[in-house]
VOTIDO-261305 format. One record per residue (C-alpha): residue number from 1; residue in three letters; y, z, x. Coordinates in Angstrom, 2 decimals. Example, Ala and Ser with C-alpha at 12.3 -4.5 7.8 and 13.67 -1.06 7.14 Angstrom:
% residues 2
1|ala|-4.50|7.80|12.30
2|ser|-1.06|7.14|13.67
% end
This chain:
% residues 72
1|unk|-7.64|14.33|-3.36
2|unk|-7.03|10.58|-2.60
3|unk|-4.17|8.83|-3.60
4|unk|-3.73|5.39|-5.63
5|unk|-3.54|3.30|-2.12
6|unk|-6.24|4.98|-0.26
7|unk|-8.92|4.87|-3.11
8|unk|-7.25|0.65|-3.05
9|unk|-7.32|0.23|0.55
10|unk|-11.09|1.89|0.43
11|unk|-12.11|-0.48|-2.15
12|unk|-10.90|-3.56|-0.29
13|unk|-12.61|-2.62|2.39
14|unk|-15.41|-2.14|0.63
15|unk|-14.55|-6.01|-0.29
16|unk|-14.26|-7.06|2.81
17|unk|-17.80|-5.62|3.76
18|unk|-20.20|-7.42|1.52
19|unk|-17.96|-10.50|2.13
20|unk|-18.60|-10.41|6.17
21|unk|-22.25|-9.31|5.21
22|unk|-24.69|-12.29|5.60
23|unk|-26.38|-11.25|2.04
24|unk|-23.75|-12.06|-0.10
25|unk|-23.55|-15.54|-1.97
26|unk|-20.55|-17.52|-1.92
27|unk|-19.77|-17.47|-5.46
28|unk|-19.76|-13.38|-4.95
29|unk|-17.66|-13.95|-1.77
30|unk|-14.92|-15.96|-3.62
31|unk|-15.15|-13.28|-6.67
32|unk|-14.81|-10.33|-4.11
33|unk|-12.06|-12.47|-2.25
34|unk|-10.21|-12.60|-5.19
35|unk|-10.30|-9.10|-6.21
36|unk|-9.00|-8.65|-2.59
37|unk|-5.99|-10.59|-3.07
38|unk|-5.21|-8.62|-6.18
39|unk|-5.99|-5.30|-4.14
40|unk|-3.97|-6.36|-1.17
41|unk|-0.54|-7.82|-3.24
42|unk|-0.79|-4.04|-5.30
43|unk|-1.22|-2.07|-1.90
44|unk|2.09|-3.90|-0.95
45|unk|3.68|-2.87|-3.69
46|unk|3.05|0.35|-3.41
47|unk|4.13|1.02|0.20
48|unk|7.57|-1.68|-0.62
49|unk|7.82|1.15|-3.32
50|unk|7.27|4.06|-1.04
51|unk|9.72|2.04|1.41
52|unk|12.52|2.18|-1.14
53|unk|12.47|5.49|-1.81
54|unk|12.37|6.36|2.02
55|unk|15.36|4.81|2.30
56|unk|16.94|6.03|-0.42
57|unk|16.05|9.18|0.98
58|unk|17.28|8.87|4.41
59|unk|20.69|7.43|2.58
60|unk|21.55|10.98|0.60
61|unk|20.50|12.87|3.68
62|unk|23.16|10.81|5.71
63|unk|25.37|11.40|3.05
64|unk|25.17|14.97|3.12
65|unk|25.59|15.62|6.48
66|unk|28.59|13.07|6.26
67|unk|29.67|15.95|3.81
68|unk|28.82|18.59|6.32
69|unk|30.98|16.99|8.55
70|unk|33.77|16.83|6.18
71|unk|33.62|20.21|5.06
72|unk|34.05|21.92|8.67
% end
């Protein structure tokens, strides 16, 4: 099963498709272009999200080996 930013990132490309395509008018191009720029700014957030808790992560897994350390 997909998750949230794949079925996003599929849908702006979808986006950027029709936009490229020579059949699309340019008041659909701007309306698709915008619903990019929405799709693009909450794919970002997602993966600064995913970032954070990476690091987060990496921070209690350095801390516990610290410990490890410690306890030898």
């Amino acid at each position: 099963m997909k998750n949230n930013l794949e079925l996003k990132l599929e849908e702006l490309n979808e986006y950027v498709a029709i936009i490229n395509s020579n059949d699309t008018s340019l008041e659909k191009s701007i309306e698709l272009y915008e619903k990019s720029v929405v799709l693009a700014k909450e794919c970002y957030d997602i993966l600064l999200s995913a970032n954070g808790k990476i690091q987060e992560l990496s921070k209690q897994l350095e801390n516990t080996i610290t410990d490890l350390k410690d306890f030898e």
